[in-house]
Structures are given as C-alpha cells and as structure tokens.
C-alpha positions as CSV (number, residue, x, y, z in Angstrom):
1,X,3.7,59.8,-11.7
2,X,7.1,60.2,-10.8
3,X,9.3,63.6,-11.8
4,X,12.6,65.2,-11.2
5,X,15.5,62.7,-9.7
6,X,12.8,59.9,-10.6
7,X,12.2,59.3,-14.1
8,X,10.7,55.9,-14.1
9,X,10.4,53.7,-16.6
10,X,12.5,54.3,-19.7
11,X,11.8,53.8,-23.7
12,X,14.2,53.6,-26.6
13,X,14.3,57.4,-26.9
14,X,11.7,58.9,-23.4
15,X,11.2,58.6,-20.4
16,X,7.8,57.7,-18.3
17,X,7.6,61.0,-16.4
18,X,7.8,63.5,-19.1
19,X,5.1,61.2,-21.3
20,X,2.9,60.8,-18.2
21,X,2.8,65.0,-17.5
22,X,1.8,65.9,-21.2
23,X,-0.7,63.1,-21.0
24,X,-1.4,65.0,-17.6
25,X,-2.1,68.1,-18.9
26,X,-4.6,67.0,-21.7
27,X,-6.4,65.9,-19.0
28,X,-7.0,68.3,-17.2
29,X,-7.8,70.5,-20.3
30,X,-10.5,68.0,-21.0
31,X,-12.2,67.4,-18.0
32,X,-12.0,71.4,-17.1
33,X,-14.1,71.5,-20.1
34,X,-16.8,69.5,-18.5
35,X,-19.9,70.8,-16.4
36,X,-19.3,70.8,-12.5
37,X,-15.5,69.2,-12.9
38,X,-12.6,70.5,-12.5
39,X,-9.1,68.8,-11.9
40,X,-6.3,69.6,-10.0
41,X,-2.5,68.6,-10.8
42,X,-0.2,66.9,-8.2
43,X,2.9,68.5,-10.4
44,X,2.6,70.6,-13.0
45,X,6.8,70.4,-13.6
46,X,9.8,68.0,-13.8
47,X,10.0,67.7,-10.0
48,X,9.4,64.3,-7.4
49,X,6.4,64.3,-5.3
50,X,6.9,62.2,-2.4
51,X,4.5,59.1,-2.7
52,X,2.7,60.1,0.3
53,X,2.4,63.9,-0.8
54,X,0.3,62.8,-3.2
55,X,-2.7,61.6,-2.1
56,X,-2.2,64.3,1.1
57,X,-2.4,67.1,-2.0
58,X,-5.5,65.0,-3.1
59,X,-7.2,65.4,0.7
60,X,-5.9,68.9,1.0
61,X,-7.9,70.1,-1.9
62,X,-11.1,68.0,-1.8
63,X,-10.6,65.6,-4.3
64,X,-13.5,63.3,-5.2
65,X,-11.6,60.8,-7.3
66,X,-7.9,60.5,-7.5
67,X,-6.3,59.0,-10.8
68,X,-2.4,58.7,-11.4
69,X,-1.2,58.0,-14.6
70,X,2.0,56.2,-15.9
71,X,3.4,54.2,-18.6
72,X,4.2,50.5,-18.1
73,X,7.9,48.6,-18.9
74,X,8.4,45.2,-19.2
75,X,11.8,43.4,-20.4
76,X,10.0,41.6,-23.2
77,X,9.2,44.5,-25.5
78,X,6.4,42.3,-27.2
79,X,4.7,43.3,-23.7
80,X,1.8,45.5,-24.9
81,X,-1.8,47.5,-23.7
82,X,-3.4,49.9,-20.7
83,X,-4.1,48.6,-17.3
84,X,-5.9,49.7,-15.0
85,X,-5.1,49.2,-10.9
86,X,-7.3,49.9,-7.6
87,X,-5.7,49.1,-4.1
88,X,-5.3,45.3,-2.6
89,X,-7.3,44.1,0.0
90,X,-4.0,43.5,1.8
91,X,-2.8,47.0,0.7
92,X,-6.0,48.4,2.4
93,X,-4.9,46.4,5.4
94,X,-2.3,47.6,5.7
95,X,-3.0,51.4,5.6
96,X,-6.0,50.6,7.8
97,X,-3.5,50.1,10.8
98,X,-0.8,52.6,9.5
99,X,-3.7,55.2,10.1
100,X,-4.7,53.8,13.5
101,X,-1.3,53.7,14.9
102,X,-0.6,57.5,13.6
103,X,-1.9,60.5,15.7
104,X,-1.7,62.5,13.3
105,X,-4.4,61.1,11.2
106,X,-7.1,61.5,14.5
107,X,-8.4,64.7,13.4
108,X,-8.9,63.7,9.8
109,X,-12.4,63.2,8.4
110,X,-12.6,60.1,7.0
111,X,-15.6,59.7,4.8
112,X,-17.0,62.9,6.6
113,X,-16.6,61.5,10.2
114,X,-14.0,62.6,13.0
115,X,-11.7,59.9,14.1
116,X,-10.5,61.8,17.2
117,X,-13.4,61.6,19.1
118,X,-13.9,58.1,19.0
119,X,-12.3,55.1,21.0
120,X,-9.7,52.6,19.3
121,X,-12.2,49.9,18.1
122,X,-15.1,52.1,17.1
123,X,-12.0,53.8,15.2
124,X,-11.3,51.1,13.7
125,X,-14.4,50.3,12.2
126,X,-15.2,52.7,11.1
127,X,-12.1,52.8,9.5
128,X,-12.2,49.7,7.9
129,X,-15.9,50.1,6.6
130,X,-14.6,53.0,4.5
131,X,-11.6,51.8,3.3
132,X,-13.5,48.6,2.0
133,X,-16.2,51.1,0.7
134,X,-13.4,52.7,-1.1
135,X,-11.9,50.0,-2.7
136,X,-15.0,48.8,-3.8
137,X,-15.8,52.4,-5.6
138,X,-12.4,52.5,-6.5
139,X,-12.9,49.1,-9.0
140,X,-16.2,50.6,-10.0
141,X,-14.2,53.7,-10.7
142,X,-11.7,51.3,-12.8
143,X,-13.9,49.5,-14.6
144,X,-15.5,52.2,-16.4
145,X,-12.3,53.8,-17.1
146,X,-11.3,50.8,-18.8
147,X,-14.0,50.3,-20.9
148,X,-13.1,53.3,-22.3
149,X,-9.4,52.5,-22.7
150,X,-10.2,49.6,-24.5
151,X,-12.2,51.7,-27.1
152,X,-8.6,53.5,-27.8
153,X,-6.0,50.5,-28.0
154,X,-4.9,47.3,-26.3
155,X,-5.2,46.3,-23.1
156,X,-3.1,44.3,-21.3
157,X,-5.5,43.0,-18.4
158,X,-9.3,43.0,-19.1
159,X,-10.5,43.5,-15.6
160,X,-9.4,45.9,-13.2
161,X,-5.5,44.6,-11.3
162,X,-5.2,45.0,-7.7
163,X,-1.8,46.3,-6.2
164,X,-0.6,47.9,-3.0
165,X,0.5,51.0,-4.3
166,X,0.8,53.7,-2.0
167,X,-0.6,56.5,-4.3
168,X,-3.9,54.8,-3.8
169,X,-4.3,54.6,-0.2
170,X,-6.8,57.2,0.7
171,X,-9.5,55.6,2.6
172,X,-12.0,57.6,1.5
173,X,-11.6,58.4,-2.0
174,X,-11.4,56.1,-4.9
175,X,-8.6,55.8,-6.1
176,X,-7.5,54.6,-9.5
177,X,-3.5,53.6,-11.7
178,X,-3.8,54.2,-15.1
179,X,-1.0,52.3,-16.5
180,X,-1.3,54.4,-20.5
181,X,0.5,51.7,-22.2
182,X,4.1,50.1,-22.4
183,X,6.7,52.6,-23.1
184,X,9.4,50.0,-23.6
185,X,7.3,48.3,-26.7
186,X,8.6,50.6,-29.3
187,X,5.1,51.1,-31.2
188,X,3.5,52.0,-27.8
189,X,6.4,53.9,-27.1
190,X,5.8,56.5,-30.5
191,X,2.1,56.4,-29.5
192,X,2.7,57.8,-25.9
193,X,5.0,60.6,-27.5
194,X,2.2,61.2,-30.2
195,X,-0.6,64.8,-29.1
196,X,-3.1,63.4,-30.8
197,X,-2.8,59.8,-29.1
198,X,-2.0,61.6,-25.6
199,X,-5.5,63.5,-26.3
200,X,-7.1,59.9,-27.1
201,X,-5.8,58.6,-23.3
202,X,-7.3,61.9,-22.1
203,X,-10.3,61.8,-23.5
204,X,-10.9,57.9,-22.9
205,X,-10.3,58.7,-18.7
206,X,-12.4,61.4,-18.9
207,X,-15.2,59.7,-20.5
208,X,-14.7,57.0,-18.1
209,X,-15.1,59.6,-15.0
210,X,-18.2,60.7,-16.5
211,X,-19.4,57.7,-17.0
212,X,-18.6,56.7,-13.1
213,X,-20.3,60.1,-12.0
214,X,-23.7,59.3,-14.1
215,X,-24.2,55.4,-12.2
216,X,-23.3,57.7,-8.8
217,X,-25.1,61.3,-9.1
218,X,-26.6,60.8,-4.9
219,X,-22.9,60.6,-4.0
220,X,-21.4,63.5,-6.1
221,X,-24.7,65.8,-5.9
222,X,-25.6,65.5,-9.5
C-alpha cells in the first residue's frame, strides 16, 4: 500500500509505506520459495500506484489471489493487533455496476467468461454470481490468513472485517487487506520496523495462502 507522494499512516519515527514494502519483499522471498507459487509485486519502490492500477496489474499478470498489505493508525495509541479485510457486500455492489456501465470492461474475462458477447442482464448476472463468489473465497481467503496472524501477535478483530476498499474489487479474484499491526502504538510500531518480526508477518500470510490452496486444490490445479 501506498508509496511516493502518499505515505500513509505515520508512527513516532516511520511511515506505513516504507514498513509495508520491506514487509512486501519478505513476502515474496517466502512464498517464491514454495512449490508452484510465485508472487508478483505491485511496486517494488517508493512510488504511488493509482488505486485502480492495482488490482489492473493483478488481472494483467494472472493473479490468483491478491493481498495488500498495510499498517493500521488510530488516535488512541493503546489501539493495538492485525486485521484482516475482504470487500463489502455494498462495496461489491457497487463495482458490480461500475463494470456494467464501463465499455471498457466488455471484453474482460470474468471468471473465465466473455462479457462482450452477452446482453445487459445475462451480463449482469453473471456478473454478480462471481463477484458474490469472490467475496465469499475472498473471506475464506481471510480467515485462514488470520489464523495464522493470530499465531504471531494480537489481533485487533477476530473475524474477518468487511470494507469497500477499492484495492479489493476484482470480481474474480479473492482479494484480501492485511492490516500488519498499528504503527501509531509505539510497541507495534518497533515491531513493524523489526526483520525478524517483518519475516514473522511474511511467513504467517504465507502460511495462511497455503493453507487456503490445500481446502481448494480443484480450483488452483493442485
């Protein structure tokens, strides 16, 4: 999450989007390492990637799971643990008619189907069967991710949160926010800036992919 112009949320002494990036990186490293997977970065630098871009690099490159990571803020600095977020119903909604109402979206596959060949309300069903599908996987997706989390540190929700964020709109792959912890709590804050914790975080989402892939091998060919 965020980068360049956009720093986003701000501790005593760091900022969200140079934490998020190392905790990135590990990431990557880790699940490179693992049989069949390999990841792919939205940035690899200090530069903004349009909100948007992101899941369009995500489609772009085949992406079977999409996971953005960021650190929390709250002005109570007690505020403390991970969360984890999938899209809203309402935030599926909404993207379900943002997609209609764009032409440019026609020639998409959406869960390996063609919308331009098909009329408005067959369109839109189909549509909105896989963006429910999706959200559905995508708090599947969260769940097990969280488990994991919880294995490393606090949490601060112990179910899955729902949100509208735009980053996890894609209506055909689930699509997870990984909230690391609360960089504006000052012991959170140290841990996000420790390697060894950063690996932790890594290692916790990665197990929690793995996890996902195991309980759905038809889908992902294993």
């Amino acid at each position: 999450g965020h980068g360049g112009e956009d720093p986003g949320a701000l501790g005593k002494s760091s900022q969200e989007k140079h934490v998020v990036l190392q905790i990135a990186r590990k990431l990557k490293q880790q699940i490179d390492k693992q049989p069949g997977m390999r990841a792919e970065m939205t940035r690899t630098g200090d530069y903004y990637i349009g909100l948007r871009k992101r899941t369009r690099i995500a489609r772009d490159r085949g992406a079977d799971l999409f996971v953005s990571v960021h650190a929390d803020a709250f002005k109570n600095k007690n505020a403390r643990g991970a969360s984890v977020y999938a899209l809203s119903q309402r935030g599926a909604s909404s993207e379900t008619a943002r997609w209609l109402a764009n032409k440019e979206n026609a020639s998409d596959l959406v869960g390996g189907v063609s919308l331009a060949d098909k009329d408005n309300l067959l369109a839109e069903v189909l549509l909105d069967l896989s963006m429910t599908k999706t959200v559905n996987e995508s708090i599947s997706f969260g769940r097990d991710v969280l488990a994991q989390l919880k294995r490393v540190g606090k949490v601060h929700s112990k179910r899955v949160e729902q949100a509208g964020f735009a980053v996890l709109k894609s209506p055909d792959i689930p699509s997870i926010l990984v909230e690391t912890a609360y960089i504006t709590n000052p012991t959170e804050e140290k841990l996000l800036n420790s390697a060894s914790h950063q690996l932790k975080i890594a290692n916790a989402i990665v197990a929690g992919i793995k996890t996902y892939l195991a309980k759905n091998r038809s889908r992902y060919g294993g």
